[in-house]
N, C-alpha and C positions, 0 to 999 in steps of 0.2 A: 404500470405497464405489465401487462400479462407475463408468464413465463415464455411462451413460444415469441411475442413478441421481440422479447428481448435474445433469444436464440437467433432469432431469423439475422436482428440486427449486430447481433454480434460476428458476424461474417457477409463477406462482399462475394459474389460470384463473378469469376472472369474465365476468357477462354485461351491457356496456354500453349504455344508450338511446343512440345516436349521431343528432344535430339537426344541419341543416342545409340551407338556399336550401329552407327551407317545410318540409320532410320530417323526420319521425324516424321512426328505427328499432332493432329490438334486437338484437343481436349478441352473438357470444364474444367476448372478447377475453381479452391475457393481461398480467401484472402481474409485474416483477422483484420475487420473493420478499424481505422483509426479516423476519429475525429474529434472535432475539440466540444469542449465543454464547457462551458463561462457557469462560474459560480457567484450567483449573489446574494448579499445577505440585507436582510430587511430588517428592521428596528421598530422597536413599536412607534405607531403610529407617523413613519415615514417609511416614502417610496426605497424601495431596494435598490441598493448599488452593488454594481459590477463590480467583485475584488481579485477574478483570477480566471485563468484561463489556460486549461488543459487539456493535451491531447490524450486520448483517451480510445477505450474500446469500450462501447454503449455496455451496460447492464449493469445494475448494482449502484445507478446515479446517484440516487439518495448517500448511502455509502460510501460511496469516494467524497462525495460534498461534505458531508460533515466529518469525515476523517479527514481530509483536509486540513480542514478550519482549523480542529484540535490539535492534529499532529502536530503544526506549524503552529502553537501559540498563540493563535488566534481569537479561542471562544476558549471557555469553561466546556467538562463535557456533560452539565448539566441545565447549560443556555438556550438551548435550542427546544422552542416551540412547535413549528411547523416544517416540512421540508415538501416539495414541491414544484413540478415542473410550472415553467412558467406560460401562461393561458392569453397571453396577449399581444402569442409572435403568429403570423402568416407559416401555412404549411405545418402539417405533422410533424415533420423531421426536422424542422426549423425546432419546432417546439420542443422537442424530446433532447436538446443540445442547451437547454437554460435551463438552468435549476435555481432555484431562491431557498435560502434558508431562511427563517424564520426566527429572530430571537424574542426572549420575554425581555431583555435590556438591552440598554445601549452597545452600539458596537464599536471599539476603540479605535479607528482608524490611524490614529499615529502610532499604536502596536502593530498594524499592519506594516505600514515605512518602517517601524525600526527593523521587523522581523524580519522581510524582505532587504534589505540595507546588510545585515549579516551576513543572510544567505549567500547575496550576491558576490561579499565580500571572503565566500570562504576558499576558495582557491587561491586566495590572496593569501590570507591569513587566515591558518585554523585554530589559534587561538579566542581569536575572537570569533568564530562558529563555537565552538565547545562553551565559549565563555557564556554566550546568548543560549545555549539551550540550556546549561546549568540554573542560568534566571530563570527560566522561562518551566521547568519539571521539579516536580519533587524529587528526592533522591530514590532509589529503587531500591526497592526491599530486597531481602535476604533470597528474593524465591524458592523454585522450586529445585530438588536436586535430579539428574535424570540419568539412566544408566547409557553405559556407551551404545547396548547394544538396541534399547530404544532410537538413539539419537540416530544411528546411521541406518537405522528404516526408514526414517520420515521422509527422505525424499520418495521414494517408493510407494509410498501410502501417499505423498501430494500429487505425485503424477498422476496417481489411478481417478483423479478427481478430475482432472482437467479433461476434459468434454471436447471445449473448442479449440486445443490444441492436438487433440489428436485429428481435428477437419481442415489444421490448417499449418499444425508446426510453427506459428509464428507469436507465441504469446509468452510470458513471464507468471509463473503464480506464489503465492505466499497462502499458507495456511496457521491456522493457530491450532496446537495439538496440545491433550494432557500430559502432567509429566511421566505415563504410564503408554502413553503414544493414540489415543485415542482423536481422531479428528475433529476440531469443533467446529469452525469457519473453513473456508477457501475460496479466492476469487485468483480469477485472470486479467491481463489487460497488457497491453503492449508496451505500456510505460510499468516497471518493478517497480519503482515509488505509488502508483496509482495502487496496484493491486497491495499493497502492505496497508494503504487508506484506505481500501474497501473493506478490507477485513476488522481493521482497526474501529470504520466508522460503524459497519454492523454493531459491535459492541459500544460504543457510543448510542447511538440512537436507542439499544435496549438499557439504557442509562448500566450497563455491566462493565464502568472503568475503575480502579485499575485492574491491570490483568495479570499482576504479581503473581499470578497460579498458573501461566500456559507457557508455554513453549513458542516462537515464530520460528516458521519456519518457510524460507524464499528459494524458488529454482535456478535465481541466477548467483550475482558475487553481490555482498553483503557491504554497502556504498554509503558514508557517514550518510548520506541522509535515509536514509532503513534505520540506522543504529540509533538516528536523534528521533524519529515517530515512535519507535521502541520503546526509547526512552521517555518520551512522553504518558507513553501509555501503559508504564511503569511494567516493561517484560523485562525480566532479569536473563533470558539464555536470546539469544540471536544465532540461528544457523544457515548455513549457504551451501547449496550444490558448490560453489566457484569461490574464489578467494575474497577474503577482503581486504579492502583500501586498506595503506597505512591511516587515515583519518579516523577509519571505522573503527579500527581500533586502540588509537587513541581514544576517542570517545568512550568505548568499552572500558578502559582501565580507570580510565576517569569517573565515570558513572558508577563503577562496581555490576560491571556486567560481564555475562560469557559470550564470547562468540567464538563461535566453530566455523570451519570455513572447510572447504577440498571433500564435502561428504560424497562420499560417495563408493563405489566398492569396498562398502562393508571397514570403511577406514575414515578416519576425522583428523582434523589440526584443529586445537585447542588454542587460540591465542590470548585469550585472558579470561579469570575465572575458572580455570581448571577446575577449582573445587567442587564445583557443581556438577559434574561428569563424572560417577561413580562408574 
């Protein structure tokens, strides 16, 4: 899909009564698109099945699909063959909401239950969440180390990136920066977990995992499941404009990871991993 294609559909146009000091009026205005997304994954030489379904703000499909997969224990991040809208639905916009991935091998569908079974289960119990992503990632390298006064730019430097939230105020972003503050990825999307997968599956797809050398960095609060894709994707620092979960970090201290949380006016909380914060 083109670039402007994907602009146009990453926001919705509606017309607002806007009230205020006595006055209303009506106006355009514009709304960060959400719809859903069904991801499915193909195997050689069988038909693709439907594994997930996510709401979503169009652009960066491919990227959120296979971050996904990997984030969530799903694939390897060197399985994936093909990615691809799917060609055999009625209407454009039908089309552009299916995506297939494409693998060179079989794909484990009772790693998909158990993965999902965790998931579901972590509100329940976050041991047994912590316990299933330990299975499921390597342990995370020593990474990078980064200075305070880097760390509490970086929301600043993510903001200036966001495009479709300045048209619309309604979107979440996560970027991946050096540990020198230098930008490398950035995506938007209405769901924080989407947009940490799009960024994630970018570097997937350029087969560039693990990512033991960057920085994440997200504009909302930093939610065991941010911290367990992280951790997949072997990032040793996690930072948050907003707080994070007690889960998150847990997870963090257990993985041997930093998370920063409250960045913002030029101030940070360190909740585990301090070290790494020169």
């Amino acid at each position: 899909m083109a670039t402007s294609d994907r602009l146009r559909r990453s926001v919705t146009d509606v017309r607002v009564t806007a009230i205020g000091e006595g006055a209303r009026s009506d106006r355009p205005d514009v709304l960060a698109t959400e719809e859903p997304l069904e991801i499915r994954v193909g195997e050689p030489a069988q038909r693709a099945k439907a594994v997930a379904v996510t709401m979503r703000t169009p652009g960066a499909d491919y990227e959120l699909a296979a971050g996904f997969l990997f984030t969530e224990g799903l694939i390897a991040p060197d399985q994936i063959r093909r990615v691809a809208y799917c060609d055999d639905l009625d209407g454009q916009d039908q089309r552009y909401n299916v995506v297939t991935v494409t693998l060179d091998r079989d794909f484990d569908h009772e790693r998909l239950h158990r993965n999902f079974y965790a998931t579901s289960s972590c509100g329940i119990c976050g041991k047994a969440a912590l316990d299933d992503v330990e299975v499921r990632c390597d342990p995370v390298a020593n990474g990078p180390r980064v200075s305070t006064e880097v760390l509490v730019s970086l929301p600043d430097r993510l903001r200036a990136r966001q495009r479709v939230f300045d048209r619309t105020g309604g979107l979440h972003a996560a970027g991946l920066f050096t540990p020198e503050g230098e930008l490398v990825a950035s995506c938007e999307d209405v769901g924080r977990h989407n947009a940490v997968d799009k960024v994630i599956g970018e570097h997937v797809l350029a087969r560039r995992i693990p990512l033991d050398d960057h920085v994440l960095q997200v504009s909302g609060r930093a939610s065991f499941e941010i911290v367990q894709k992280a951790a997949m994707a072997g990032l040793a620092i996690v930072s948050a404009v907003s707080a994070p979960s007690s889960l998150a970090v847990e997870a963090g201290a257990r993985f041997n990871m930093t998370i920063v949380g409250f960045v913002r006016d030029r101030r940070c909380n360190v909740y585990t991993g301090s070290e790494r914060v020169v």
